[in-house]
N, C-alpha and C positions, 0 to 999 in steps of 0.2 A: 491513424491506426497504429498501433503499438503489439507486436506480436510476440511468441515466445522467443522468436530468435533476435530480436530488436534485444531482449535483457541479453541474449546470450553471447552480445557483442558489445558494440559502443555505449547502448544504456545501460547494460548494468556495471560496468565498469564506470560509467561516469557515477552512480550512485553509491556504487561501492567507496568511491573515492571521495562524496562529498553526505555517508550516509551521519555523518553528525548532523549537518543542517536539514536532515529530513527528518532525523530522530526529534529536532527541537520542535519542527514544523509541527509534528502531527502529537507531540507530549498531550495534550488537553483530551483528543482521541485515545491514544494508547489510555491512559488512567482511565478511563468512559468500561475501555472494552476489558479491560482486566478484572473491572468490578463486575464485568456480565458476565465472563470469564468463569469468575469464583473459585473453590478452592480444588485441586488436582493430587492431592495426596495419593500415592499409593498406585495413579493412574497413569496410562501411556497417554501421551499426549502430541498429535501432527500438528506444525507450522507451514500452511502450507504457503508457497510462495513466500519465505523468510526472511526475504532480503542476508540484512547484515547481522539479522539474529535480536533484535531488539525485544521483539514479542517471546520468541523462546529465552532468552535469557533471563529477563524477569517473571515468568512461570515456574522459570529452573529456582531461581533464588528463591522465590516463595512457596516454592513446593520440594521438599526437599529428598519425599520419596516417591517422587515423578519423575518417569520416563520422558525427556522433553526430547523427539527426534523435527530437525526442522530441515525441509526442502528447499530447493530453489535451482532455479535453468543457470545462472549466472556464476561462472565458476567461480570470478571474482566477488562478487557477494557472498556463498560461500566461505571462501577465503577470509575475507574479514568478520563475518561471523565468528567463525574455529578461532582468529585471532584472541577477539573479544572474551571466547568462551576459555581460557585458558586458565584452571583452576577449576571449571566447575565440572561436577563427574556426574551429573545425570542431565546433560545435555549434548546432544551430538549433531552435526550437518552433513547432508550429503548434497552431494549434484544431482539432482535429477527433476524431472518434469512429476509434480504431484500427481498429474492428468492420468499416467502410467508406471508409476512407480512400484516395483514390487518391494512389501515389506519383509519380507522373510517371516519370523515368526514373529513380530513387533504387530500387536494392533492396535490402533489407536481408540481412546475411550472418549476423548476429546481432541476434535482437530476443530483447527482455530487460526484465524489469518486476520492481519491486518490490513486490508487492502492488497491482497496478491492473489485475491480468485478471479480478476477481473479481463485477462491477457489468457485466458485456454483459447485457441483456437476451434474447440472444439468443447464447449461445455458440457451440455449432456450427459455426452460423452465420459469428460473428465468427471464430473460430481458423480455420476454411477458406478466409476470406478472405483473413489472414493470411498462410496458408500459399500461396496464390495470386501474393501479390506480394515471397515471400522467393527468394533467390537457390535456385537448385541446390542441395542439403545444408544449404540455412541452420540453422543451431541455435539452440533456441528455450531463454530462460533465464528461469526467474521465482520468485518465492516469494509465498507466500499461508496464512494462518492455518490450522491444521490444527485440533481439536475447541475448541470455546468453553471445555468440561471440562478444558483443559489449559493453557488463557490466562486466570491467575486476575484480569488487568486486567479481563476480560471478563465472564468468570463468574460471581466473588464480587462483582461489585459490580451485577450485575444481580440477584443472590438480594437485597444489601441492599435494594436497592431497589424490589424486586417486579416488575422491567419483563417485562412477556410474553415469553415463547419467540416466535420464528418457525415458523409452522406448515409453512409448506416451508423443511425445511434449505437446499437449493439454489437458492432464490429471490435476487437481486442481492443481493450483501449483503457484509461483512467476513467471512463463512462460508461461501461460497456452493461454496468449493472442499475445505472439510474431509473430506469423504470422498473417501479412493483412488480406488473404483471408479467414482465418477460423474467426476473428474476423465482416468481413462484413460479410461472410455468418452466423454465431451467433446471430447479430443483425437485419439484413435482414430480417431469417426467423421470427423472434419474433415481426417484423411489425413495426422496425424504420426505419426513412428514411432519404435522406442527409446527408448520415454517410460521415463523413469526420476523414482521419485519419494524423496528423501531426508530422513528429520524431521532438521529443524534447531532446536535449540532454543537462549534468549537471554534474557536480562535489559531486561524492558520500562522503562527509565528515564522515570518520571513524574516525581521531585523531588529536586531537588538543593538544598543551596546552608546559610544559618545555617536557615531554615526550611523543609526541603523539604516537609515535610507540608502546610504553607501553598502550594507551589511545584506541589504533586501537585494537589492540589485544584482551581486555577487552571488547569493543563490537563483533568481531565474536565469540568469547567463550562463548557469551553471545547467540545471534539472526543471526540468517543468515543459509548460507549450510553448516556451516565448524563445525556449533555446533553441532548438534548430531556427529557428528565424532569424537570431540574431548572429549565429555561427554563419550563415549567409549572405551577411550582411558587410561591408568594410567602410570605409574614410565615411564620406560626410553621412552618407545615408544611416551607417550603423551607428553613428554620434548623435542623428537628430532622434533613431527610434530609443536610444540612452537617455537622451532627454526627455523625452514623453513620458519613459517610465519613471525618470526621478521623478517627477511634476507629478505622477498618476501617483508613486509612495506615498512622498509628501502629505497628502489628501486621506491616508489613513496612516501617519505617524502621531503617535500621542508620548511627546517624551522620547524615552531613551527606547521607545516599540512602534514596531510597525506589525499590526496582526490584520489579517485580513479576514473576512466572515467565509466559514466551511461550513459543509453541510455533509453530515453520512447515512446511510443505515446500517444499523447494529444489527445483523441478521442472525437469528437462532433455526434451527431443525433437528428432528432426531431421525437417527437412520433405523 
């Protein structure tokens, strides 16, 4: 389980710090959901759960008379967001929790995430809030992992490594949204409507380059499920579970790439 205060400490600082290699990971996804996205002229637009700004900043670039405001728990994410955003003037971050956040007079006409509604502690909750401070018709954009059994990033490399299942699927998590029917019924009760949910699938890019294998390994050591395991890990035992994984890369490097098979849903609703 991954909670909001999990970003608001050692993870989101680790991703702050390595959000290139997530930005590359999820490129195939980002393009997917930009296109569903569509155009935002003229409109306020929430990121919620923004990480380092990747989804607001190219919103901000292609909409150039939109209001892009983007959220997030992790100051350091945050932080490198405002970095990146440096030079563009209708895009701005703040610290706070989506779930409770007061916009002042800003309402959003589109709010849109890429994988950051998945960690509320308290969903309902949070999307009713949401839906509270979105314009009239606002429509709500996001995507989020659909079965762990279809994201072999995720799966095969928790079998190698023997990491426990989670005992509630829908506990805060990178899976918290993979079943349909608890994600319409989430939205449902919280008063959106027209939910529509579309599998999108995509090439999870871990390693590129003269050694991707070497390049793959350096991102889950870094982010993912495989890290806390291996961060707990030292001398021989952490060198054999190093092994496993290059030998597991290997098996899906082609060339100078290693992508692994991801699976999302594109979820649409209007408030």
């Amino acid at each position: 389980m991954t909670t909001g205060s999990d970003w608001q400490d050692a993870v989101g600082r680790t991703w702050a710090e390595n959000y290139r290699l997530t930005d590359r990971a999820f490129a195939g996804l980002t393009e997917r959901l930009l296109a569903r996205i569509g155009g935002c002229e003229g409109q306020g637009v929430l990121d919620i759960g923004c990480g380092a700004g990747e989804l607001s900043l190219a919103v901000a670039r292609g909409n150039h008379s939109a209001e892009v405001v983007g959220v997030d728990v992790s100051s350091d994410l945050v932080e490198a967001a405002r970095q990146r955003a440096a030079g563009h003037t209708n895009v701005r971050f703040e610290l706070a929790d989506a779930g409770s956040w007061r916009p002042g007079p800003f309402r959003p006409d589109k709010l849109i995430s890429r994988h950051g509604v998945m960690f509320f502690d308290a969903p309902r909750a949070a999307f009713a809030h949401l839906r509270q401070i979105a314009s009239p018709g606002a429509e709500l954009v996001f995507s989020c992992f659909r079965s762990p059994k279809l994201n072999a990033w995720a799966s095969e490399l928790a079998s190698l490594l023997e990491l426990p299942g989670n005992a509630d699927p829908t506990a805060p998590g990178p899976f918290a949204f993979a079943d349909e029917a608890h994600v319409r019924s989430v939205l449902g009760d919280a008063g959106w409507q027209d939910i529509a949910m579309a599998e999108t699938d995509f090439a999870y890019v871990a390693g590129v380059g003269e050694d991707p294998v070497a390049d793959a390994v350096n991102l889950f050591t870094r982010i993912g499920p495989a890290a806390p395991a291996l961060r707990a890990l030292d001398g021989d035992a952490r060198e054999r579970a190093l092994g496993w994984i290059r030998d597991w890369l290997e098996q899906h490097r082609s060339g100078n790439l290693v992508a692994l098979g991801a699976a999302a849903w594109i979820v649409t609703a209007k408030a």
